[in-house]
N, CA, C and O of each residue as an XYZ file, in Angstrom:
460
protein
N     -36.308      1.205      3.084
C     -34.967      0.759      2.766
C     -34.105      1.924      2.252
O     -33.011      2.142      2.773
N     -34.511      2.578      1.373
C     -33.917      3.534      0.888
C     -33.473      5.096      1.561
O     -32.575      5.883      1.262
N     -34.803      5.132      2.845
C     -34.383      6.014      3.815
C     -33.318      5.468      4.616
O     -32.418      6.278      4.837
N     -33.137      4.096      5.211
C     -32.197      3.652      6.114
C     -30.723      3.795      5.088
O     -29.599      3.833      5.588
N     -30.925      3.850      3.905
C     -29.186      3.733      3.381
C     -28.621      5.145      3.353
O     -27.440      5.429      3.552
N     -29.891      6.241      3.003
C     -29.380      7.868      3.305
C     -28.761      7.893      4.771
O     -27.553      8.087      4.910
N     -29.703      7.670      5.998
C     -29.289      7.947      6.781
C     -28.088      7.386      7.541
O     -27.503      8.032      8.411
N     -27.720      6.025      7.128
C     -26.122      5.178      7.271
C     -25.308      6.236      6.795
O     -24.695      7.053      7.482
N     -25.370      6.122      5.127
C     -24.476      7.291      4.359
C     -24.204      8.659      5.354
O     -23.198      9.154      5.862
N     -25.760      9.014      5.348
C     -24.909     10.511      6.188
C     -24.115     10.162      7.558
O     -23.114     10.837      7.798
N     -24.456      9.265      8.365
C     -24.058      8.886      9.703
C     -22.323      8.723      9.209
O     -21.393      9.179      9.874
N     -22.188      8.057      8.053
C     -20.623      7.851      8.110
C     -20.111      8.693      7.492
O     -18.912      8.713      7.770
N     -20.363      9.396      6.808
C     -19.929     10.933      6.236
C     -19.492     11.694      7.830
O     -18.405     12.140      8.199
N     -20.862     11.618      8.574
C     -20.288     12.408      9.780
C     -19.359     12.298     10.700
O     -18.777     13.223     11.266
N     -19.110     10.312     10.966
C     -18.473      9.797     11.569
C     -17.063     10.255     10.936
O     -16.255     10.516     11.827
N     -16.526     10.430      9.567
C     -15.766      9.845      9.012
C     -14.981     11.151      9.113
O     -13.798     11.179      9.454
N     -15.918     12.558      8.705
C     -15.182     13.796      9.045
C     -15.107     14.600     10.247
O     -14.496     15.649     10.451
N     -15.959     13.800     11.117
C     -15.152     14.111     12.783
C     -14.107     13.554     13.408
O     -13.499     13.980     14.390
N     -13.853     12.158     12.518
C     -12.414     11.720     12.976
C     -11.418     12.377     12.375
O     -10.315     12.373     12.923
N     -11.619     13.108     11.063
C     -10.699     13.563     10.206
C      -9.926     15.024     11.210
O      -8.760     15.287     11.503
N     -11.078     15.622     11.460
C     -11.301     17.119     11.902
C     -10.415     17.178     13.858
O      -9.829     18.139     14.358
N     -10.685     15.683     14.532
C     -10.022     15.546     15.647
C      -8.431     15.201     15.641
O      -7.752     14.989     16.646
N      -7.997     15.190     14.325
C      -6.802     14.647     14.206
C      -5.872     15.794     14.381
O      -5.831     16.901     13.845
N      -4.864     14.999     15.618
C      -3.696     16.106     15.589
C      -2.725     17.022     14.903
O      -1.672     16.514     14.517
N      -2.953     18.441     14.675
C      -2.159     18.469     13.149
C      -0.668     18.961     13.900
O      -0.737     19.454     15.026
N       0.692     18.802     13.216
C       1.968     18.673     13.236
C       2.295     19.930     14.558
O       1.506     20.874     14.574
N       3.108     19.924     15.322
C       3.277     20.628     16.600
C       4.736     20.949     16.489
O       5.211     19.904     16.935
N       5.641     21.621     16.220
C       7.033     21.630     16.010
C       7.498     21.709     17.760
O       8.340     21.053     18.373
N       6.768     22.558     18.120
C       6.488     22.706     20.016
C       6.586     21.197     21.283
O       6.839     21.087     22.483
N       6.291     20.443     20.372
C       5.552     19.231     20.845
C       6.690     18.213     20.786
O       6.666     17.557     19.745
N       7.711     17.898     21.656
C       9.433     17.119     21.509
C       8.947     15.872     21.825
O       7.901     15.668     22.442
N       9.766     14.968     21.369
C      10.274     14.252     21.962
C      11.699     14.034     21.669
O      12.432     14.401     20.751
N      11.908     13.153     22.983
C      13.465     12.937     22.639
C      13.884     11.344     22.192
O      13.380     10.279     22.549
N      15.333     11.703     21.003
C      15.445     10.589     19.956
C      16.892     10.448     20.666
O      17.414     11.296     21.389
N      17.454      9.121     20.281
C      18.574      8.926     20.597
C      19.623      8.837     19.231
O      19.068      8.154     18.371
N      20.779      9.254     18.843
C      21.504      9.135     17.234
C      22.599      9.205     17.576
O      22.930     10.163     18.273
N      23.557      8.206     17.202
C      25.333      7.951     17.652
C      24.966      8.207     19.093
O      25.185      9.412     19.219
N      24.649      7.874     19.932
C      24.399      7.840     21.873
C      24.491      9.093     21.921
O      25.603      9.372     22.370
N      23.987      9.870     21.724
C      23.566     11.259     21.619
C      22.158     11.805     21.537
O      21.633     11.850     20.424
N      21.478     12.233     22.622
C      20.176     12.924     22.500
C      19.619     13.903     22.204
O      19.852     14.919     22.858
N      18.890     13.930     21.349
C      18.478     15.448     20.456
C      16.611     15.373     20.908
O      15.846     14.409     20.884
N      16.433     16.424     21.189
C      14.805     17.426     21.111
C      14.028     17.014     19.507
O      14.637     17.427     18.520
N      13.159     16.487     19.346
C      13.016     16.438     17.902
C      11.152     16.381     18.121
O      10.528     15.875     19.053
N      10.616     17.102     16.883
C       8.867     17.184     17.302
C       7.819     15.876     16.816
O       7.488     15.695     15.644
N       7.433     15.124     17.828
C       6.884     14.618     17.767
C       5.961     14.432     16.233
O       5.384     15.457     15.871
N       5.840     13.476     15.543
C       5.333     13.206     14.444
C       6.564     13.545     13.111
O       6.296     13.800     11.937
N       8.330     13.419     13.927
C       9.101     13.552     12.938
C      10.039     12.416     12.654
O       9.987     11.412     13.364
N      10.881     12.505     11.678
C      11.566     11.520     11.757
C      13.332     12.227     11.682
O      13.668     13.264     11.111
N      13.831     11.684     12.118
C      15.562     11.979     11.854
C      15.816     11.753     10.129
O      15.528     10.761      9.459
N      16.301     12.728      9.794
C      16.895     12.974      8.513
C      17.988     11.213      8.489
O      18.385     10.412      9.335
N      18.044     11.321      7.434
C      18.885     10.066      6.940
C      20.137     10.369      6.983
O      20.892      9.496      7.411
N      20.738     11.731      6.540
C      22.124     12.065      6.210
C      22.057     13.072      6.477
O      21.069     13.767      6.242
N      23.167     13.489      7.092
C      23.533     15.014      7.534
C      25.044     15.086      7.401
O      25.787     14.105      7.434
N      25.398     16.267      7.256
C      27.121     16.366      7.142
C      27.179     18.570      7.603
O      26.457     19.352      8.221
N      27.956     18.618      7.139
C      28.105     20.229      7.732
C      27.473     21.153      6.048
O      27.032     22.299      5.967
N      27.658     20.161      4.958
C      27.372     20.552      3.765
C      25.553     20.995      3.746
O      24.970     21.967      3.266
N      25.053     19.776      4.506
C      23.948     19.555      4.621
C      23.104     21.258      5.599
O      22.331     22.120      5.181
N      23.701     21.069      6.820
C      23.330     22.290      8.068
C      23.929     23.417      7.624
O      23.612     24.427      8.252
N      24.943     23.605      6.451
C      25.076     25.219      5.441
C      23.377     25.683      4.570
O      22.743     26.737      4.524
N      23.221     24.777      4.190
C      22.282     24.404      3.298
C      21.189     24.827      3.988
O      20.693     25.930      3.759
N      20.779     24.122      4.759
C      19.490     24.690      5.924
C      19.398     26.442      6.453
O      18.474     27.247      6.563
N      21.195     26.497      6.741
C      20.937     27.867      7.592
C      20.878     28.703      5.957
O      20.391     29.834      5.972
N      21.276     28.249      4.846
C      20.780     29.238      3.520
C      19.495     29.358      3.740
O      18.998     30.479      3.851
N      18.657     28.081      3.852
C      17.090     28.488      3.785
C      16.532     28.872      4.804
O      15.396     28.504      5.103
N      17.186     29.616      5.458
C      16.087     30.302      7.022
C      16.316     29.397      8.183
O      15.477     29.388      9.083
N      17.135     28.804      8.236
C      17.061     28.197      9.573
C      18.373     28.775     10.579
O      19.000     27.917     11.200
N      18.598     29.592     10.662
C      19.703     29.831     11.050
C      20.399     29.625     12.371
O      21.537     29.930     12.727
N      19.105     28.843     13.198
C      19.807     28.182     14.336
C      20.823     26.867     14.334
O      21.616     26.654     15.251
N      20.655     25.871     12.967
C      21.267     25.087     12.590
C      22.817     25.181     12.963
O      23.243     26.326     12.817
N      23.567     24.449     13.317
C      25.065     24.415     13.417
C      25.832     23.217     13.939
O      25.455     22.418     14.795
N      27.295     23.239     13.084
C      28.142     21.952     13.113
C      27.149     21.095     14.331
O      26.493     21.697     15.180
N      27.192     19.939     14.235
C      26.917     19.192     15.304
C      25.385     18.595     15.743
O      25.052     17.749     16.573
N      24.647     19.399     14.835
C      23.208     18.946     15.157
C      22.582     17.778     13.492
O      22.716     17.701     12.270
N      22.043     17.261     14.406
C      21.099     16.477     13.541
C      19.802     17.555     12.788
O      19.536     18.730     13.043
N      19.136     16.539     11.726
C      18.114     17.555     11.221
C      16.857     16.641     10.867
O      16.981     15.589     10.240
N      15.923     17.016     11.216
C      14.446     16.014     11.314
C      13.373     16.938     10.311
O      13.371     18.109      9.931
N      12.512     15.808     10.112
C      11.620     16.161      8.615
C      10.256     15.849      8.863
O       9.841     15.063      8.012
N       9.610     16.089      9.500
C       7.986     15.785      9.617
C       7.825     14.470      8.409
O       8.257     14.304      7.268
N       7.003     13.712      9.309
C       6.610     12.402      8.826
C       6.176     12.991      7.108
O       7.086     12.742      6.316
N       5.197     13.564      6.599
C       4.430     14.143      5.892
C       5.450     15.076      4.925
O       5.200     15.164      3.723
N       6.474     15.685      5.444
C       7.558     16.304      5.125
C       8.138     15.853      4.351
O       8.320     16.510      3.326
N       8.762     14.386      4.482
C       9.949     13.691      4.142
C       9.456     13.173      2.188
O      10.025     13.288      1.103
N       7.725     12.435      2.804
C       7.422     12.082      1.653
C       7.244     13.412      0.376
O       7.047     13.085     -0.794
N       7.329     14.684      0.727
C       7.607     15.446     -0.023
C       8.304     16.140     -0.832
O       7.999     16.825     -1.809
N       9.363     15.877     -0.286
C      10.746     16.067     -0.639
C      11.181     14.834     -1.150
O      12.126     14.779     -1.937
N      10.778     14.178     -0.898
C      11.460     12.761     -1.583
C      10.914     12.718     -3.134
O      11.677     12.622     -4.096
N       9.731     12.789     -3.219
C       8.400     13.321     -4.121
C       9.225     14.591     -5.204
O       9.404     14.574     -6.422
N       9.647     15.755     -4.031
C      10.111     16.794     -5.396
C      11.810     16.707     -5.619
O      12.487     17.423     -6.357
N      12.260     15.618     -4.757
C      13.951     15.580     -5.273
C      13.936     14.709     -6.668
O      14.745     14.973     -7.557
N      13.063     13.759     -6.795
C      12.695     12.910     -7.846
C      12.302     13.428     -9.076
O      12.376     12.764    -10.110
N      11.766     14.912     -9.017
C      11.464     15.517    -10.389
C      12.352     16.494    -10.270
O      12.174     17.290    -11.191
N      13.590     16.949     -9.284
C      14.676     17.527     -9.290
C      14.391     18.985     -8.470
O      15.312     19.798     -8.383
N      13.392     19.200     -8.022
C      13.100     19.919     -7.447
C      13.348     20.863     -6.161
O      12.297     21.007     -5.536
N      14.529     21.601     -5.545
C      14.903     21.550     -3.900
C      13.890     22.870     -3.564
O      13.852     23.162     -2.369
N      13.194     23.574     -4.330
C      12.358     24.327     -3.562
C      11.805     24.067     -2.337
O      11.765     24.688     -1.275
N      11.326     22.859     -2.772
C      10.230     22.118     -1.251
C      11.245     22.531      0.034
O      10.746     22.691      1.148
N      12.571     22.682     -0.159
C      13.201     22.998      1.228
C      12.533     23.963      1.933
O      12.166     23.874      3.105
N      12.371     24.972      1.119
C      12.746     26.637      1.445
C      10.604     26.359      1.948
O       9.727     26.614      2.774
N      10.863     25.792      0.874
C       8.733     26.079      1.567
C       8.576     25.103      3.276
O       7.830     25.604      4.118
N       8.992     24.355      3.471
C       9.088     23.349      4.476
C       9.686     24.084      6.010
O       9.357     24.093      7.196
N      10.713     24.638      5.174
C      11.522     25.372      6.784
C      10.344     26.143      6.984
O       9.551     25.647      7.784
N      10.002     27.293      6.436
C       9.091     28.574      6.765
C       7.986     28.182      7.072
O       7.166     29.008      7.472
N       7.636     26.778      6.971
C       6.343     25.988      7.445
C       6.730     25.456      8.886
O       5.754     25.362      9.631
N       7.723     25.155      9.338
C       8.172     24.535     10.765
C       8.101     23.532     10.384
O       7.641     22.749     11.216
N       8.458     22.919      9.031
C       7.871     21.183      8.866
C       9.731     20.846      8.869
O       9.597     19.626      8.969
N      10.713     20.968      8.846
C      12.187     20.594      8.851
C      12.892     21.466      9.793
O      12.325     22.497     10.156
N      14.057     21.180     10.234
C      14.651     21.969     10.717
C      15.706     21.435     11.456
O      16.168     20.554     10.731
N      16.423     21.479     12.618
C      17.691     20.926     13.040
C      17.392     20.849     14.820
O      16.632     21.578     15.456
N      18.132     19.886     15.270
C      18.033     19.964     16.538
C      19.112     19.398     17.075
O      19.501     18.363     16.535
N      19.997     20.012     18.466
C      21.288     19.775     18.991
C      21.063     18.875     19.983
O      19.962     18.704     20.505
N      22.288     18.157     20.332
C      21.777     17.824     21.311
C      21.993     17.655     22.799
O      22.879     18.406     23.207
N      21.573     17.066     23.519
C      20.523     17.754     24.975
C      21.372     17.000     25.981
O      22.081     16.061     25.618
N      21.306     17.403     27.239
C      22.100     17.146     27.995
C      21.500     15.738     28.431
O      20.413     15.855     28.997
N      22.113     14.001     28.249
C      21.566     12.972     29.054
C      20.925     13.268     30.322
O      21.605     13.782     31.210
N      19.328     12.928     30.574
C      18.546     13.393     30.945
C      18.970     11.682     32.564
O      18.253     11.583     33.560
């Protein structure tokens, strides 16, 4: 009995960190396309469209390294992203920007000619 519960245990230990280890990690490369005001933008798969954007907002971005940003584009936040920033705006925090861009986890995307 006690050998069959080691060897379950290890079996799902193994099971549990080969599913972990096959999991897709974030692709900025990897588009799809979103639709916002009937307008289509490039945006990477596993992101979400920013909530608010204004030109105040895409100054702000091209401060932190993004400098492709400009009037007119939307700006998207990795799924994983968003809850982070949400996380360090709450203890007042905007660093997380500047670490996020230089990670490829935020950034801006224009948009694309109706396909």
């Amino acid at each position: 009995m006690k050998r069959t519960m080691i060897i379950s245990t290890m079996a799902a230990a193994l099971l549990m960190s080969g599913c972990a280890m096959n999991q897709a990690e974030f692709d900025p490369k990897d588009l799809q396309t979103v639709t916002v005001k009937g307008k289509n933008y490039e945006i990477p798969k596993g992101a979400m469209v920013s909530p608010y954007v204004d030109d105040k907002v895409i100054e702000f971005y091209r401060k932190i390294g993004l400098k492709d940003c400009k009037k007119g584009d939307i700006t998207w936040e990795e799924l994983k992203a968003h809850k982070a920033i949400t996380t360090a705006i709450d203890k007042g925090d905007k660093s997380i920007y500047e670490k996020l861009a230089k990670e490829g986890r935020i950034g801006c995307a224009s948009p694309v000619a109706n396909k």
